[in-house]
PDB file with SEQRES, HELIX, SHEET and CRYST1 records, atoms N, CA, C and O in Angstrom:
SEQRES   1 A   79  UNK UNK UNK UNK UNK UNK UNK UNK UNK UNK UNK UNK UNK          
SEQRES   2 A   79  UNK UNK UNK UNK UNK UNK UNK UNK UNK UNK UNK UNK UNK          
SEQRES   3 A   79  UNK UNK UNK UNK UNK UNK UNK UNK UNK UNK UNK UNK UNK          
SEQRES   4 A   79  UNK UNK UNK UNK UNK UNK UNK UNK UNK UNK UNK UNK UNK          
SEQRES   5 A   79  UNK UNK UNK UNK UNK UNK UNK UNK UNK UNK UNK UNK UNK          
SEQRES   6 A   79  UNK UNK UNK UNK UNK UNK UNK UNK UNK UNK UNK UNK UNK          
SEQRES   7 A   79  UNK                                                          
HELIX    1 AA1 UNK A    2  UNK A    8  1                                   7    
SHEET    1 AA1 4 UNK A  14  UNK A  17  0                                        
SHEET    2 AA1 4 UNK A  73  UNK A  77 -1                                        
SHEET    3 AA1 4 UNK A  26  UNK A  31 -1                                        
SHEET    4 AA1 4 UNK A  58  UNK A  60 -1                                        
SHEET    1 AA2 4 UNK A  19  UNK A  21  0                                        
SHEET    2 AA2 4 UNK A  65  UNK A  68 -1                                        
SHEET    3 AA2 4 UNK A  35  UNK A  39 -1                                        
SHEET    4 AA2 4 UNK A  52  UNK A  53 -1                                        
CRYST1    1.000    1.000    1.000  90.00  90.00  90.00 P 1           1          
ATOM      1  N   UNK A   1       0.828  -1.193   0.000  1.00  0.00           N  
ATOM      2  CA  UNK A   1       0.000   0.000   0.000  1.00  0.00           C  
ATOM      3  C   UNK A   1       0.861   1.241   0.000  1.00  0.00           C  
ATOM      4  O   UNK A   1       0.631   2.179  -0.763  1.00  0.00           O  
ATOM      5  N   UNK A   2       1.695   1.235   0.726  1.00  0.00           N  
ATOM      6  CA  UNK A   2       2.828   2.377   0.600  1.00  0.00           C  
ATOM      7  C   UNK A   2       3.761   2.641  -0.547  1.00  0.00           C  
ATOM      8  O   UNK A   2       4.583   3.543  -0.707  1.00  0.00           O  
ATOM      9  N   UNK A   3       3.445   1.683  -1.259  1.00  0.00           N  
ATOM     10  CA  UNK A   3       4.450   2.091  -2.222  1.00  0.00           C  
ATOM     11  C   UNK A   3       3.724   2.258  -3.432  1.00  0.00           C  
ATOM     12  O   UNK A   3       4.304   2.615  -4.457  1.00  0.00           O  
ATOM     13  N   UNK A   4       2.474   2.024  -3.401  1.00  0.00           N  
ATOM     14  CA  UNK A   4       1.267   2.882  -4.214  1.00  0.00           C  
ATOM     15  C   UNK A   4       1.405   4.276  -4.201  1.00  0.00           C  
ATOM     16  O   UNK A   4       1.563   5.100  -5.102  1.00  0.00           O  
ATOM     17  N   UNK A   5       1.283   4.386  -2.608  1.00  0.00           N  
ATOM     18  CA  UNK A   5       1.591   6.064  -1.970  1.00  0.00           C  
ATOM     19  C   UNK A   5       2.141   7.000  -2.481  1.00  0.00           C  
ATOM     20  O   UNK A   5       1.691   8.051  -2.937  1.00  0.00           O  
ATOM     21  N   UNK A   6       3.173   6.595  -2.401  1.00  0.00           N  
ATOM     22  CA  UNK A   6       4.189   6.875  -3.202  1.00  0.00           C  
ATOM     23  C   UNK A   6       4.136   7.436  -4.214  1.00  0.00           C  
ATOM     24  O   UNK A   6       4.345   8.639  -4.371  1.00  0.00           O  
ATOM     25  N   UNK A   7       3.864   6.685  -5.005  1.00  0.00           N  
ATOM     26  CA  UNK A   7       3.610   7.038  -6.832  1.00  0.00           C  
ATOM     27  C   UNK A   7       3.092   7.801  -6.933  1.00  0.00           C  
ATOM     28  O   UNK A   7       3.605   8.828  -7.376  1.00  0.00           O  
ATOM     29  N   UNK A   8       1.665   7.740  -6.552  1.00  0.00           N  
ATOM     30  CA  UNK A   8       0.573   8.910  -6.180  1.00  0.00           C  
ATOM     31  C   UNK A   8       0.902   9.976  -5.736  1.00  0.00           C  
ATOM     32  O   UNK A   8       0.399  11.021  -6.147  1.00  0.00           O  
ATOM     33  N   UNK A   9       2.002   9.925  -4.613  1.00  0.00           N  
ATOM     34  CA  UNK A   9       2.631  11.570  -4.562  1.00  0.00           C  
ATOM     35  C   UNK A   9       3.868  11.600  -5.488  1.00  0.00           C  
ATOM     36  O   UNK A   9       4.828  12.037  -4.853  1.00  0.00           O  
ATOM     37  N   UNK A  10       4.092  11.382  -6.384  1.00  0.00           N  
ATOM     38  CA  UNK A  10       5.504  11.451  -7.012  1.00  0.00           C  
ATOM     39  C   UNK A  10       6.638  11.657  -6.632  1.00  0.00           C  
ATOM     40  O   UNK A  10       7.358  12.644  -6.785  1.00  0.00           O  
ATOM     41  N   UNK A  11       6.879  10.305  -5.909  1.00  0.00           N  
ATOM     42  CA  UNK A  11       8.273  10.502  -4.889  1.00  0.00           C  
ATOM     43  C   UNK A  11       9.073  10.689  -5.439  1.00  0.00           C  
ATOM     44  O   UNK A  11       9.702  11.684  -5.080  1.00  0.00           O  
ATOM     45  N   UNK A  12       9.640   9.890  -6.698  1.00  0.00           N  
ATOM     46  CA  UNK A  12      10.838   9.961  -7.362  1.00  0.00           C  
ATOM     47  C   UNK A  12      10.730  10.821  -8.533  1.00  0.00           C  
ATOM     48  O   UNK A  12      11.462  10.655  -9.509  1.00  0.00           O  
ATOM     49  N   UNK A  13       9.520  12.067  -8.450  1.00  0.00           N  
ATOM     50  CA  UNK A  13      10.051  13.549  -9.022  1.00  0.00           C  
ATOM     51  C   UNK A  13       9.061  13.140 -10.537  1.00  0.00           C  
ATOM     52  O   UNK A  13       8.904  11.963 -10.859  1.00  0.00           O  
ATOM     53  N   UNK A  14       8.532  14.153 -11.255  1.00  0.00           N  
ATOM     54  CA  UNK A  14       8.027  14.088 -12.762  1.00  0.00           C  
ATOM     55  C   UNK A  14       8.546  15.394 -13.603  1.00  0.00           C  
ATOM     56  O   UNK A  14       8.788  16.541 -13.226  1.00  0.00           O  
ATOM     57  N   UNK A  15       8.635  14.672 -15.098  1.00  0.00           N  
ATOM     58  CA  UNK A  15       8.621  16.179 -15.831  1.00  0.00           C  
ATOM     59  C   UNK A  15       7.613  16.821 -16.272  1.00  0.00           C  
ATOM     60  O   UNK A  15       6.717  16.140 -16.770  1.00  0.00           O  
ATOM     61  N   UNK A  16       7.472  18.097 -16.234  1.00  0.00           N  
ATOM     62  CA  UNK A  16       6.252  18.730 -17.427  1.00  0.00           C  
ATOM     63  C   UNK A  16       6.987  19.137 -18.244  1.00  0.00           C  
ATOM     64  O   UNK A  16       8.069  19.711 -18.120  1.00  0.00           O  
ATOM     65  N   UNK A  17       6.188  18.737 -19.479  1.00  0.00           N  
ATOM     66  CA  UNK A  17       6.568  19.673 -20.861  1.00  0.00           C  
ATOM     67  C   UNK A  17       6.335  18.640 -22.324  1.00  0.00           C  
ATOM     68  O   UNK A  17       5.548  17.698 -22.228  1.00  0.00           O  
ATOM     69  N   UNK A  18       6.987  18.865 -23.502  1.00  0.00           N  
ATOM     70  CA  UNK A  18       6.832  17.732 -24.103  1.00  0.00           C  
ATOM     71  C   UNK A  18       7.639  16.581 -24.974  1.00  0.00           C  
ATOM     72  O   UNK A  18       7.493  15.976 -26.036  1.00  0.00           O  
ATOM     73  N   UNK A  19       8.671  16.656 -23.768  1.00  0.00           N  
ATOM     74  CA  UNK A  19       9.609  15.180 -23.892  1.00  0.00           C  
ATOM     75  C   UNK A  19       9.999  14.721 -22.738  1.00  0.00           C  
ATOM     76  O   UNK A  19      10.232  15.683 -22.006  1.00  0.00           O  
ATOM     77  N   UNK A  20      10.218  13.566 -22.124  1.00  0.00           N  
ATOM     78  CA  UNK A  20      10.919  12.931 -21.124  1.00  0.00           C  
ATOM     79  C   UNK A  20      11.686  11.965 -21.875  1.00  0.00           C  
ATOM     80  O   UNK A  20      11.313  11.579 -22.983  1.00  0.00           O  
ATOM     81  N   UNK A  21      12.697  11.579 -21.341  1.00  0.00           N  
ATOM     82  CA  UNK A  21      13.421  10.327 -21.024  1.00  0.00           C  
ATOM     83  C   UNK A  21      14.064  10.417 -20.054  1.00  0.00           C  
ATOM     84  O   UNK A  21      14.801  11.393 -19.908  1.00  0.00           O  
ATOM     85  N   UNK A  22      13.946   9.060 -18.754  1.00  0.00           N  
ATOM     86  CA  UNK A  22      14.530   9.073 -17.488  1.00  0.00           C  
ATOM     87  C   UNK A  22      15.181   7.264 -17.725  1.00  0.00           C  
ATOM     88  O   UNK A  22      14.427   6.413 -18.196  1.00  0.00           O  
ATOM     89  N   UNK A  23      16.223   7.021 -17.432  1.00  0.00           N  
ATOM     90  CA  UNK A  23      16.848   6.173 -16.790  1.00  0.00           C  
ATOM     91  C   UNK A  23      15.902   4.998 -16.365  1.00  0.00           C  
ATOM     92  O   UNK A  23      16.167   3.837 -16.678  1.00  0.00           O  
ATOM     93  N   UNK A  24      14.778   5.341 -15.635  1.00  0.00           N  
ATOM     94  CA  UNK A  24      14.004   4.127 -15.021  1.00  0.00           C  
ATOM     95  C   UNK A  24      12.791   4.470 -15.550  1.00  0.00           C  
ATOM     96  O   UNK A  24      11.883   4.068 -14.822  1.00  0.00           O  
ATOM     97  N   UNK A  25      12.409   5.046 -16.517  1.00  0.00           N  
ATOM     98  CA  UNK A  25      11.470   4.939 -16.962  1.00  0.00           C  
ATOM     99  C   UNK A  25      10.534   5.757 -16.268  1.00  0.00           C  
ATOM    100  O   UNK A  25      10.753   6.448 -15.273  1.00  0.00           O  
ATOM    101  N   UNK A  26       9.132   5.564 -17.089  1.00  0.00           N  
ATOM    102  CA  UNK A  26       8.223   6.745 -16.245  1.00  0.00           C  
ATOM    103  C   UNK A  26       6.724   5.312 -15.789  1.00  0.00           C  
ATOM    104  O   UNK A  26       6.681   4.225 -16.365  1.00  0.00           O  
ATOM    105  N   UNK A  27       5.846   5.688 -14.839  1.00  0.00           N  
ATOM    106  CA  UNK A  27       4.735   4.541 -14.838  1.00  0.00           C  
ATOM    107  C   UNK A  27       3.888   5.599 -15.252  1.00  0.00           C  
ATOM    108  O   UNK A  27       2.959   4.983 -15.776  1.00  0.00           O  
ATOM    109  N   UNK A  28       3.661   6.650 -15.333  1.00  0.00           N  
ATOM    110  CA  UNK A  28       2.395   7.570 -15.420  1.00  0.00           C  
ATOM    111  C   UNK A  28       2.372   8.966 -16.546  1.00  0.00           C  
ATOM    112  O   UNK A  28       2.546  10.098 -16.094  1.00  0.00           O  
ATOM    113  N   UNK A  29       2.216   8.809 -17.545  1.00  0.00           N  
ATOM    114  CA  UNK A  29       1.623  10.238 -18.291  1.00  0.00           C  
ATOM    115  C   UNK A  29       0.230  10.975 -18.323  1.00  0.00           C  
ATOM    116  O   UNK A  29      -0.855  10.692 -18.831  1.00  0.00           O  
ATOM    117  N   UNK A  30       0.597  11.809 -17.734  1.00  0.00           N  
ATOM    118  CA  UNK A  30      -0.371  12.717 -17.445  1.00  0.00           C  
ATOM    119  C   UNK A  30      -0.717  13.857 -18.974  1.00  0.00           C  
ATOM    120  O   UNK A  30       0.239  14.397 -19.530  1.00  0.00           O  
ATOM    121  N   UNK A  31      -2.297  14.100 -19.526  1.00  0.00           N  
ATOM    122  CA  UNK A  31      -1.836  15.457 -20.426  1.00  0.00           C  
ATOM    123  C   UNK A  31      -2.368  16.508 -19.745  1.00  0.00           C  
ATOM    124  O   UNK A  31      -3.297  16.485 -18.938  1.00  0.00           O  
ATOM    125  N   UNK A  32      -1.781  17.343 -20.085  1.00  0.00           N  
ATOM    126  CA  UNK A  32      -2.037  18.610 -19.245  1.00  0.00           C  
ATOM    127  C   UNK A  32      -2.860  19.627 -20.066  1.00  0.00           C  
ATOM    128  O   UNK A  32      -3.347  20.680 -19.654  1.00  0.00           O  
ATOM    129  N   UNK A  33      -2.939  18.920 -21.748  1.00  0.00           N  
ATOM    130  CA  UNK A  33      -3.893  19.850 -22.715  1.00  0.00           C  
ATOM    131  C   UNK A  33      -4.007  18.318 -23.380  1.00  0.00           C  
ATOM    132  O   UNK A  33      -3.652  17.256 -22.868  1.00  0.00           O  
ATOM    133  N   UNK A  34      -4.412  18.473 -24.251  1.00  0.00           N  
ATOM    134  CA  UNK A  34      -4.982  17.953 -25.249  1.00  0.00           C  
ATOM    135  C   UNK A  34      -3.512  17.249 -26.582  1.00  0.00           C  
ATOM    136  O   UNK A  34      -3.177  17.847 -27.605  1.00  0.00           O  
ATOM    137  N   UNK A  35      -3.080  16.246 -26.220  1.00  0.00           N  
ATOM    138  CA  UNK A  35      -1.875  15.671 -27.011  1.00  0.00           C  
ATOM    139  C   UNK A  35      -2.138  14.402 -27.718  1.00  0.00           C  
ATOM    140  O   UNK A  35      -2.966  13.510 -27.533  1.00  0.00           O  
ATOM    141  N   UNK A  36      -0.926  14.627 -28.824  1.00  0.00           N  
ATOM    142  CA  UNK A  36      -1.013  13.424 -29.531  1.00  0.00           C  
ATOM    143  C   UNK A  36       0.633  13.582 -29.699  1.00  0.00           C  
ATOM    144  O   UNK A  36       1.349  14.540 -29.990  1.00  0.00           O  
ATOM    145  N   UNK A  37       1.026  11.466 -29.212  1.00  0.00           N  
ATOM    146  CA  UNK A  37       2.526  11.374 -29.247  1.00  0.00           C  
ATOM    147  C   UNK A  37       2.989  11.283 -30.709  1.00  0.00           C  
ATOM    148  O   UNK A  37       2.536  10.708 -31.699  1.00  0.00           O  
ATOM    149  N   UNK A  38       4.077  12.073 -30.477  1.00  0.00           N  
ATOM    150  CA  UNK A  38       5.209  11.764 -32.287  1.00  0.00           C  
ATOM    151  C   UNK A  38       6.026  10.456 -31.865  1.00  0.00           C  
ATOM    152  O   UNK A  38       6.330   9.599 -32.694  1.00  0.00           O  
ATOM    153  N   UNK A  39       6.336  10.374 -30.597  1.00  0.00           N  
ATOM    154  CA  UNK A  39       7.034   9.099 -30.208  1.00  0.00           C  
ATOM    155  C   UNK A  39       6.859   8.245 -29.257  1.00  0.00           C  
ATOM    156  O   UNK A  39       7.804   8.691 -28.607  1.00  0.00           O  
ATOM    157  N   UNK A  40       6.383   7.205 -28.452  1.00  0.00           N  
ATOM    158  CA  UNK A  40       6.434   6.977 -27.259  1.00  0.00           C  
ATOM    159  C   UNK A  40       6.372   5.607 -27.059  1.00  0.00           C  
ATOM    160  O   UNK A  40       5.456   4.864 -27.409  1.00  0.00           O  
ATOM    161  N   UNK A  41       7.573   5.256 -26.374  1.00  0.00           N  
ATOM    162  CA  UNK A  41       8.486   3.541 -26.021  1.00  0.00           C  
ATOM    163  C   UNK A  41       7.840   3.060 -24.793  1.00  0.00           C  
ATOM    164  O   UNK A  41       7.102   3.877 -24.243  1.00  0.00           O  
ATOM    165  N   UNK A  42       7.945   2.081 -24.330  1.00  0.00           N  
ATOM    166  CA  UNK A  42       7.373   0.889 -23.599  1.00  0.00           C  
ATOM    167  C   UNK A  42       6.648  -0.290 -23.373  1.00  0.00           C  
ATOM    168  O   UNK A  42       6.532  -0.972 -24.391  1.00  0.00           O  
ATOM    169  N   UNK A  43       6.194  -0.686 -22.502  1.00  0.00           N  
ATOM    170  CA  UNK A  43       5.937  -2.319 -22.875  1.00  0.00           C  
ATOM    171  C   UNK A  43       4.147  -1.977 -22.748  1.00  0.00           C  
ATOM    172  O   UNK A  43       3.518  -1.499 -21.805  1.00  0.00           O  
ATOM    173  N   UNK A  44       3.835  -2.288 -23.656  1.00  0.00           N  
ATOM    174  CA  UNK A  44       2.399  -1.916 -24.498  1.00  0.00           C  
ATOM    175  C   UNK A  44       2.346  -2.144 -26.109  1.00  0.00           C  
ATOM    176  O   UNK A  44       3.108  -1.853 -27.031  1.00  0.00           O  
ATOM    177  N   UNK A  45       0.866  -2.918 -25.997  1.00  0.00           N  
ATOM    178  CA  UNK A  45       0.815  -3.594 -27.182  1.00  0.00           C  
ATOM    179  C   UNK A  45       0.051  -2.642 -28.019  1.00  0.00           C  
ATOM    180  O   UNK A  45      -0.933  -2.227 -27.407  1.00  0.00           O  
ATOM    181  N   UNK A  46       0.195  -2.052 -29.467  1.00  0.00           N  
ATOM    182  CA  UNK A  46      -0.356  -1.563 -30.464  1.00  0.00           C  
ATOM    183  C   UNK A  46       0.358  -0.240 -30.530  1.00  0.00           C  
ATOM    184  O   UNK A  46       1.508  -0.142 -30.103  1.00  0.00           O  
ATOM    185  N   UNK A  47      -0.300   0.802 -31.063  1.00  0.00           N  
ATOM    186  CA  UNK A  47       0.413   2.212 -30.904  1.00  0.00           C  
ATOM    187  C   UNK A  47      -0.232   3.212 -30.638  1.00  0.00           C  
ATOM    188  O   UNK A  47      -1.458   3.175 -30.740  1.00  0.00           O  
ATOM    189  N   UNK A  48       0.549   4.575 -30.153  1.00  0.00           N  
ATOM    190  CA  UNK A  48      -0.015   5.521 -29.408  1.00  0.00           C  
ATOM    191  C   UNK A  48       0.037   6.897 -30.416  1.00  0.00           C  
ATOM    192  O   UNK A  48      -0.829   7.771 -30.454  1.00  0.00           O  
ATOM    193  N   UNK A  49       1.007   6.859 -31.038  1.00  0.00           N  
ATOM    194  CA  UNK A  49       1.280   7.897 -31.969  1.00  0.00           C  
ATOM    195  C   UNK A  49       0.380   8.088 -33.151  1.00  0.00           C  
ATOM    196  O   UNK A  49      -0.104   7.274 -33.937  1.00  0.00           O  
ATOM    197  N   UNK A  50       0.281   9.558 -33.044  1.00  0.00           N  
ATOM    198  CA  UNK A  50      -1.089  10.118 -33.699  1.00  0.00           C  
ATOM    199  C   UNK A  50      -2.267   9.968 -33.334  1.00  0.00           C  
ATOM    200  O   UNK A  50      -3.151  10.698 -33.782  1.00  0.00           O  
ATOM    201  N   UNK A  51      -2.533   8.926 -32.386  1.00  0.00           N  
ATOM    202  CA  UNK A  51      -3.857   9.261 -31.233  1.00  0.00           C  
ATOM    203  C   UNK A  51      -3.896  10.272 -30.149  1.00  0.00           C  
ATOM    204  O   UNK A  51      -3.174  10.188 -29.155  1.00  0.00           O  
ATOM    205  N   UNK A  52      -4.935  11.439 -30.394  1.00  0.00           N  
ATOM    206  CA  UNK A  52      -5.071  12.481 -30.066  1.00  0.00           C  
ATOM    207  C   UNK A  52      -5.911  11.665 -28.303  1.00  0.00           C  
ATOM    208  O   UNK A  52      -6.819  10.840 -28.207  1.00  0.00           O  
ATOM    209  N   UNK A  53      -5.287  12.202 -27.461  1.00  0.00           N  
ATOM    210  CA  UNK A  53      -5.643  12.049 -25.985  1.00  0.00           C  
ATOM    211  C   UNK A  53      -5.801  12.834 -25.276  1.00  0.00           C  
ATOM    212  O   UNK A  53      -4.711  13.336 -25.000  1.00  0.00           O  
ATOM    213  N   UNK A  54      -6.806  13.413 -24.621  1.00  0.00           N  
ATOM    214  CA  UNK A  54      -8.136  14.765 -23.769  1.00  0.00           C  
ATOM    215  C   UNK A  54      -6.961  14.712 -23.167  1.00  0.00           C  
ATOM    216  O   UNK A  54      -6.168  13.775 -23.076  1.00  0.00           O  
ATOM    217  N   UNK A  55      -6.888  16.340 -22.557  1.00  0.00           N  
ATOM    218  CA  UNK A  55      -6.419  16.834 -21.724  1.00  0.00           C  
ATOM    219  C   UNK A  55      -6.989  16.135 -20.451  1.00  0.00           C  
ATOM    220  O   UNK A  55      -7.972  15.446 -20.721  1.00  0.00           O  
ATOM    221  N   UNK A  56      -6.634  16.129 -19.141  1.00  0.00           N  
ATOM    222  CA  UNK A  56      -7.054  15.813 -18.093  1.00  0.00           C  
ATOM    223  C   UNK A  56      -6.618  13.919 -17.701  1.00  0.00           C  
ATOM    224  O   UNK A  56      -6.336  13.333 -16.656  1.00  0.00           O  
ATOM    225  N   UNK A  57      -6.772  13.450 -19.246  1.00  0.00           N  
ATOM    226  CA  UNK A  57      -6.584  12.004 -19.266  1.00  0.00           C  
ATOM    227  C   UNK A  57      -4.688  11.359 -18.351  1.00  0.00           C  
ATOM    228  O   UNK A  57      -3.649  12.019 -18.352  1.00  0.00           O  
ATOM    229  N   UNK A  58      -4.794  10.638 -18.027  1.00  0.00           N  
ATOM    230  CA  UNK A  58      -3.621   9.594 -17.686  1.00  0.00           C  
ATOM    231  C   UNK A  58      -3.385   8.024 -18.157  1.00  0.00           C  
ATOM    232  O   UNK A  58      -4.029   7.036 -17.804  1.00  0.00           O  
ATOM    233  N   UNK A  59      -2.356   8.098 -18.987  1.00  0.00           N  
ATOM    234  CA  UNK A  59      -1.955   6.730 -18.627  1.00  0.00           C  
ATOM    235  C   UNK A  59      -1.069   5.951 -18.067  1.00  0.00           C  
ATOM    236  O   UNK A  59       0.072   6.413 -18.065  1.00  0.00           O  
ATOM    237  N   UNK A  60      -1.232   4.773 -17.521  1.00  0.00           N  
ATOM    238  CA  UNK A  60      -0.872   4.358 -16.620  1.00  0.00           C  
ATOM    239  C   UNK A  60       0.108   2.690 -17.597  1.00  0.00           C  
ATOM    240  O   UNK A  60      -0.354   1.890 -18.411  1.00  0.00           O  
ATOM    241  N   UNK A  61       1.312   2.783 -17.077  1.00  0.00           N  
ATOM    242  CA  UNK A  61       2.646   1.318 -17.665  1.00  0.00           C  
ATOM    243  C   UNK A  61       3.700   1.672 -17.071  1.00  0.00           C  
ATOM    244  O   UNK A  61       3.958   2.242 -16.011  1.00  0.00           O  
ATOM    245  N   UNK A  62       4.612   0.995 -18.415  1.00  0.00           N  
ATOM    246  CA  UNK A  62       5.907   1.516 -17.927  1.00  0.00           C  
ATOM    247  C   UNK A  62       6.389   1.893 -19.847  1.00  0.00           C  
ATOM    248  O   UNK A  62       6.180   1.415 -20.962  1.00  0.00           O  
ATOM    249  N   UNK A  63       7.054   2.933 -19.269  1.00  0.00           N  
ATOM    250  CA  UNK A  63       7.271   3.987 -20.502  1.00  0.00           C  
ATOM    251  C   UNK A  63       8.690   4.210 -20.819  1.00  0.00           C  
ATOM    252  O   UNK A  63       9.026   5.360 -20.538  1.00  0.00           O  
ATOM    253  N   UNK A  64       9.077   3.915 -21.021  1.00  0.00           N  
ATOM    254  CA  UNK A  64      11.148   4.205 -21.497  1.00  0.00           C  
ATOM    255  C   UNK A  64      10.902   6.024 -21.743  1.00  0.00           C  
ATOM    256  O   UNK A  64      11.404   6.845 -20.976  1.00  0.00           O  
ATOM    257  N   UNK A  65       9.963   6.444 -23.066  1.00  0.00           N  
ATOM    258  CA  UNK A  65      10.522   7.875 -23.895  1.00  0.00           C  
ATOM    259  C   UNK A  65       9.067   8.166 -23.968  1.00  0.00           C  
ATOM    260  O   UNK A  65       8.205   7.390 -23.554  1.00  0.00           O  
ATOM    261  N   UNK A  66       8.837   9.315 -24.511  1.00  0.00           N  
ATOM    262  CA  UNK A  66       7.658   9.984 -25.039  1.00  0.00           C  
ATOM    263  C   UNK A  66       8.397  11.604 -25.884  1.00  0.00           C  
ATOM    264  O   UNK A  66       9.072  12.413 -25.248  1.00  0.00           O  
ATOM    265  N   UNK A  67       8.205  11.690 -26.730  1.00  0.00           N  
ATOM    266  CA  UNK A  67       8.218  12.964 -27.431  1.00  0.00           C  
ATOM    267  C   UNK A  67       6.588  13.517 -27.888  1.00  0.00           C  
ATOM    268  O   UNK A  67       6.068  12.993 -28.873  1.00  0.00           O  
ATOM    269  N   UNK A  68       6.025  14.325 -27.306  1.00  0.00           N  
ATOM    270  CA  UNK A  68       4.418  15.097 -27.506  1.00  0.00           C  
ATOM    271  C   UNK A  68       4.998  15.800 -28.887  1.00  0.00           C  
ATOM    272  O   UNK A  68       6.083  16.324 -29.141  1.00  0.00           O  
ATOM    273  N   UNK A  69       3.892  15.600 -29.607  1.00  0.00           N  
ATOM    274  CA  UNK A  69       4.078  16.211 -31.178  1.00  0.00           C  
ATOM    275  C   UNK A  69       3.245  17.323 -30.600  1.00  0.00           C  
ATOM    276  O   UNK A  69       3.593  18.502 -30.668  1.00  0.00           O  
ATOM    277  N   UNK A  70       2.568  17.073 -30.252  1.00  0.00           N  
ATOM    278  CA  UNK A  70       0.746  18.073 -30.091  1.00  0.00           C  
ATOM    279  C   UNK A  70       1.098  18.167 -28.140  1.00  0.00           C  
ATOM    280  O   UNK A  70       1.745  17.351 -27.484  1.00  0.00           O  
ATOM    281  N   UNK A  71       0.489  19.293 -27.697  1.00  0.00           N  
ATOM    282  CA  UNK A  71       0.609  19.133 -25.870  1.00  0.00           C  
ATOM    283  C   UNK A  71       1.318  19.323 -24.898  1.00  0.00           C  
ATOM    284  O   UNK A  71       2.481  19.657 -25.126  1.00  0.00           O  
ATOM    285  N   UNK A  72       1.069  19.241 -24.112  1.00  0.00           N  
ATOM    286  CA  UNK A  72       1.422  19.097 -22.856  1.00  0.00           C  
ATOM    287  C   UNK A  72       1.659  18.041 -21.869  1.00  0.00           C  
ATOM    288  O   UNK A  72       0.526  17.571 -21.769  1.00  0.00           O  
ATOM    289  N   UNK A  73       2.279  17.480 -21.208  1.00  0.00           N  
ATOM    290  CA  UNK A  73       2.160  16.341 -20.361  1.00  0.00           C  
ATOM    291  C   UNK A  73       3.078  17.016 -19.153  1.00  0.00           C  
ATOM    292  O   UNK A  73       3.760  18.018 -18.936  1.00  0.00           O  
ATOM    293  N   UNK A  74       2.437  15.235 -18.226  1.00  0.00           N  
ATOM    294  CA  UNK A  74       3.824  15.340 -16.685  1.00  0.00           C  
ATOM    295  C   UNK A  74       3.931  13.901 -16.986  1.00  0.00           C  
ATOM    296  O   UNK A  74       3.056  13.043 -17.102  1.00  0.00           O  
ATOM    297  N   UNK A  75       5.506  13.828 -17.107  1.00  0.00           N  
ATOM    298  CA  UNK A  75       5.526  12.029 -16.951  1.00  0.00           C  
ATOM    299  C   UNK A  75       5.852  12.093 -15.586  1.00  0.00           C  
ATOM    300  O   UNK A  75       6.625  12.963 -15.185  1.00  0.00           O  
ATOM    301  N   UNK A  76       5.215  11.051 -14.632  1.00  0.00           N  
ATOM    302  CA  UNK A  76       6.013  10.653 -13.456  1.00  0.00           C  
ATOM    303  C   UNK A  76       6.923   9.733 -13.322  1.00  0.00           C  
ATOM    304  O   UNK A  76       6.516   8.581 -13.475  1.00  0.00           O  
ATOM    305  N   UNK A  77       7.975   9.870 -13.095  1.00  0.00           N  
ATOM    306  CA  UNK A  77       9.652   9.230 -12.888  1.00  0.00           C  
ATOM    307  C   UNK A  77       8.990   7.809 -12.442  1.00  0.00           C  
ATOM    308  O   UNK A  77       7.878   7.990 -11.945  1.00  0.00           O  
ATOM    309  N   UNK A  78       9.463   6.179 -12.500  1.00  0.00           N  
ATOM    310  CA  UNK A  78       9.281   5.643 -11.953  1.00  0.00           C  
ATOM    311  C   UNK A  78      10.456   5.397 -10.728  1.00  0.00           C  
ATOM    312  O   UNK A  78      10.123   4.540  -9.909  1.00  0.00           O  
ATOM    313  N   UNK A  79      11.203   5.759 -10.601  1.00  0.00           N  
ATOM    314  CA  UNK A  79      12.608   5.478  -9.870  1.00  0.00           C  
ATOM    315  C   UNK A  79      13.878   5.640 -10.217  1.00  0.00           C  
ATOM    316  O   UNK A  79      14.776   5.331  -9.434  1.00  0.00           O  
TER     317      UNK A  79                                                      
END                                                                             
């Protein structure tokens, strides 16, 4: 349960803007407007790029990269 906690408060730090890449990857993208990815790595089946995703929305894996063509985001760091 605590290490849910955790995540939920973003212990190990997030970026805003529209690229991340961290070392350990991210579990959480947040959009902060209205985006669609030009790039985005991790273990997930099909693709994300050029699907336009509501502001307010999150998704939830594990993410290596993301480059926002379109948007805004916060990735949260996984560690």
């Amino acid at each position: 349960m605590s290490r849910a906690l955790d995540k939920s408060q973003a212990q190990y730090g997030f970026s805003v803007g529209t690229q991340g890449t961290a070392d350990s990857g991210y579990w959480a993208i947040q959009m902060l407007t209205d985006t669609t990815f030009s790039t985005i790595a991790g273990k997930f089946d099909g693709t994300l790029t050029g699907v336009t995703i509501g502001a307010g929305n999150i998704i939830y894996g594990e993410f290596n990269s993301y480059t926002a063509g379109t948007g805004t985001v916060i990735g949260y760091k996984a560690g």
